[in-house]
C-alpha positions as CSV (number, residue, x, y, z in Angstrom):
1,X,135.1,64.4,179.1
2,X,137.1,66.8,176.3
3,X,134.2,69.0,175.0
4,X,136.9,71.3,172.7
5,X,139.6,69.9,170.7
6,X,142.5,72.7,169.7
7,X,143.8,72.5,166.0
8,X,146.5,70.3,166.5
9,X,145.5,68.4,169.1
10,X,143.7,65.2,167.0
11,X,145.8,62.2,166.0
12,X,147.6,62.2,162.7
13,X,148.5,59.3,161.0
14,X,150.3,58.5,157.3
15,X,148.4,55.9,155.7
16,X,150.3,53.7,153.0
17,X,149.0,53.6,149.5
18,X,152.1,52.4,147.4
19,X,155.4,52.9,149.0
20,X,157.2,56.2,150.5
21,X,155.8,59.6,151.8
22,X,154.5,60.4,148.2
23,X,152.6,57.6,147.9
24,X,150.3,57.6,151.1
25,X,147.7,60.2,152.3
26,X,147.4,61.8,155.4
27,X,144.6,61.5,157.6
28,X,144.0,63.2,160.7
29,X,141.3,62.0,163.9
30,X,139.6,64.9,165.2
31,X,137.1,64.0,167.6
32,X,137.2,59.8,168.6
33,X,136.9,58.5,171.6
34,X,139.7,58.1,173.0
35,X,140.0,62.3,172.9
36,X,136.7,62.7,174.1
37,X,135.0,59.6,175.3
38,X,132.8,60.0,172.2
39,X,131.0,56.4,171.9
40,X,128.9,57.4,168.5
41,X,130.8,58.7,165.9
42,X,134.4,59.7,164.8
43,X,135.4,62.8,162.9
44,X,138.5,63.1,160.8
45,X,139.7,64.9,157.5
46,X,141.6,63.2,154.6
47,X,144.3,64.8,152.9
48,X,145.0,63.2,149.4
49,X,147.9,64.9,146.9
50,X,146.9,65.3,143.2
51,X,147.3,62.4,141.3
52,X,147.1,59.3,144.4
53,X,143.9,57.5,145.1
54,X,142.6,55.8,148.2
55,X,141.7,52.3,147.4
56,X,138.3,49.7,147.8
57,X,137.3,49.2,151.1
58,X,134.2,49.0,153.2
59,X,132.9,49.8,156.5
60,X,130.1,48.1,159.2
61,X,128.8,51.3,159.8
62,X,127.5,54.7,158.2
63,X,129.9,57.1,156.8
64,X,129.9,60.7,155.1
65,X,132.3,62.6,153.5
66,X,132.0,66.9,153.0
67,X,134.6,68.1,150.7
68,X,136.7,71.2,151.4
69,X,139.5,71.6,148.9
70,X,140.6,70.5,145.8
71,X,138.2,67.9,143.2
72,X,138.1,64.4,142.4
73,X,136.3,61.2,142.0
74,X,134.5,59.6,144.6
75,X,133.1,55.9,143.6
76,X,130.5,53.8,145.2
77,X,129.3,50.2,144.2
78,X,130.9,51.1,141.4
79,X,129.0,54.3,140.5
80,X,131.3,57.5,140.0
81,X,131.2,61.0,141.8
82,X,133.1,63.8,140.6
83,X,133.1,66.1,143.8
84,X,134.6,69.6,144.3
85,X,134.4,71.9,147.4
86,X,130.5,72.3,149.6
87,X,129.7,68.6,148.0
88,X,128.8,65.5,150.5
89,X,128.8,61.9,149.7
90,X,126.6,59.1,151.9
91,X,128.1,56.1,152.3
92,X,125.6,52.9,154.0
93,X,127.0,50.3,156.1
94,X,129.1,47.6,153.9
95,X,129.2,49.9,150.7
96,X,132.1,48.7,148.3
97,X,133.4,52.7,148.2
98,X,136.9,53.7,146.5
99,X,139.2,53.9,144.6
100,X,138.3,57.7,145.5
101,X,141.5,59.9,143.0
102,X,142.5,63.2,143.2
103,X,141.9,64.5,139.9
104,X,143.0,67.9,140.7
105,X,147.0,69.7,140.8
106,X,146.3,70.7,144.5
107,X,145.7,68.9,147.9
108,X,142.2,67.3,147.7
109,X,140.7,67.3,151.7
110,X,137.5,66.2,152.5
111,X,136.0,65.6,156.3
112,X,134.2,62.3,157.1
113,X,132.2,61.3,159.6
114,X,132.2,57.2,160.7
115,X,130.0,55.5,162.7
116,X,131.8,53.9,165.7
117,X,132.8,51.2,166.8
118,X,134.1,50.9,163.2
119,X,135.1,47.2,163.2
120,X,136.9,45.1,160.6
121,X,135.4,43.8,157.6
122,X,135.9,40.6,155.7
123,X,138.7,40.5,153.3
124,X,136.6,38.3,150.8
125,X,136.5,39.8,147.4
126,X,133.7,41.3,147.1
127,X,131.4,42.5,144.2
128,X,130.4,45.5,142.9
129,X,126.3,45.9,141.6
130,X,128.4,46.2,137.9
131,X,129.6,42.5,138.5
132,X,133.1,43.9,139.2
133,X,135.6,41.5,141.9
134,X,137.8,43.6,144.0
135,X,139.2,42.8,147.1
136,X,138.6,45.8,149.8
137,X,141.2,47.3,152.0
138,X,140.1,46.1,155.6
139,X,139.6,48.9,157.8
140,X,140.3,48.2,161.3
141,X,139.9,50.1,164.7
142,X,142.1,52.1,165.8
């Protein structure tokens, strides 16, 4: 079992918001199991340039978010969060959470911390506690 990961070594992947490079975010596996064995948890950072958001979606399992750079707004079940560096956001299992924006004019990264196995979630619409419909992004495992 990998007990040190080296900057550079975690898996880094382009994730699509609209269309084109400007319009995605970049986030970046650090520790998961298939670079550790890790059967718990899986810790990444998000990467999200001013302006772009990350769209609804939910989760079967825990997640938490620390912010390191930049500011923005982080919504769950509807509720908003303006966040800024040294703030953390909970997130419960099945929590509607997004759109999450960068509200700031530089790169807006935050770490997160997801329960594993993170497994895919119904595409139903769902509903917000404000009696809001959207229909979540389904996260998947990779």
């Amino acid at each position: 079992m990998k007990v040190h990961i080296k900057r550079g070594e975690g898996k880094v992947e382009r994730m699509p918001i609209k269309s084109g490079a400007r319009d995605s975010y970049l986030t970046r596996s650090l520790v998961y199991h298939e670079n550790t064995g890790i059967q718990q948890f899986r810790l990444g950072m998000i990467e999200l340039e001013p302006g772009l958001e990350i769209g609804a979606h939910v989760h079967n399992c825990d997640e938490v978010m620390y912010f390191l750079a930049g500011k923005g707004i982080y919504r769950v079940e509807g509720k908003e969060y303006e966040v800024e560096p040294g703030d953390s956001i909970y997130v419960r299992p099945n929590a509607v959470h997004g759109p999450h924006t960068n509200t700031g004019d530089t790169t807006w990264r935050y770490l997160y911390i997801v329960g594993q196995p993170l497994r895919p979630v119904s595409s139903e619409d769902v509903y917000l506690p404000t009696g809001e419909r959207v229909k979540p992004t389904v996260v998947q495992e990779t």
